[in-house]
N, C-alpha and C positions, 0 to 999 in steps of 0.2 A: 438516542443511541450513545452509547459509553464505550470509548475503548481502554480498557485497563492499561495503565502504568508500570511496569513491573520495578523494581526497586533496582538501584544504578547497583550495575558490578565493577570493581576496583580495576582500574586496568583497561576498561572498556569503554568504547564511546555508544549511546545507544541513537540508532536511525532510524526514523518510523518511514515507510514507506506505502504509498497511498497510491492504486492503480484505479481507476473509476471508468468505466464504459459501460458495453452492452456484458451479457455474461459471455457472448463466446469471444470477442476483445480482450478481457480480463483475464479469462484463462490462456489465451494465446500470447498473454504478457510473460504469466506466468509461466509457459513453460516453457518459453522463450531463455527467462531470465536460470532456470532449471539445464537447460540445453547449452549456457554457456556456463555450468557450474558457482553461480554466484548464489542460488538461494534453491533448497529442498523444495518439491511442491507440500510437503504435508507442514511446512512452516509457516505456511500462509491460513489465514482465519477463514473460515465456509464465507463465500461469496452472502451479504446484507444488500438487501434492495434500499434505495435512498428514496425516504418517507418523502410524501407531499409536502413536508415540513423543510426540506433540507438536512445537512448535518452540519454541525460547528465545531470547525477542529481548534484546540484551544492550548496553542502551545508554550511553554516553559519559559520563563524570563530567562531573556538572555541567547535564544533558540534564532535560529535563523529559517530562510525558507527559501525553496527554488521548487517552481515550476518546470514543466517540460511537456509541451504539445505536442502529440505526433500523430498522422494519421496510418490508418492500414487501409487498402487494399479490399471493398468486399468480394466474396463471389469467387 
C-alpha cells in the first residue's frame, strides 16, 4: 500500500497523520478530532485494512516522528 505525497505548498507545513485500531476506534478518532473542529470527516482517506504483510511508512529526510498511545473505553 502507497500513500500519495502531494507536492509542498509555499507557506505550509505538511503533517501526515496516521490513526490505526479497530474500524469503530478509528472512526470515533475521527470524529472526535471533527467535534473539536481540527479536521473535516470527509478529509480523511476510506478506512484500508493492514495486509498480513504490514505497512511501511517511509518518511522524508529530515522528517521527525511522535507517537501517542491511548486507550478508549469499550462497551
Amino acid at each position: 500500500m502507497s500513500l500519495t505525497t502531494p507536492s509542498p505548498q509555499p507557506g505550509r507545513e505538511r503533517l501526515r497523520h496516521l490513526v490505526i485500531g479497530s474500524t469503530d476506534g478509528v472512526q470515533g478518532a475521527i470524529n472526535h478530532l471533527h467535534l473539536l473542529q481540527y479536521a473535516e470527516r470527509l478529509e480523511w482517506s476510506r478506512l484500508f485494512t493492514i495486509p498480513e504483510s504490514g505497512i511501511l511508512i517511509t518518511p522524508e529526510q529530515g522528517e521527525v516522528f511522535s507517537y501517542l498511545l491511548r486507550y478508549r473505553q469499550l462497551g
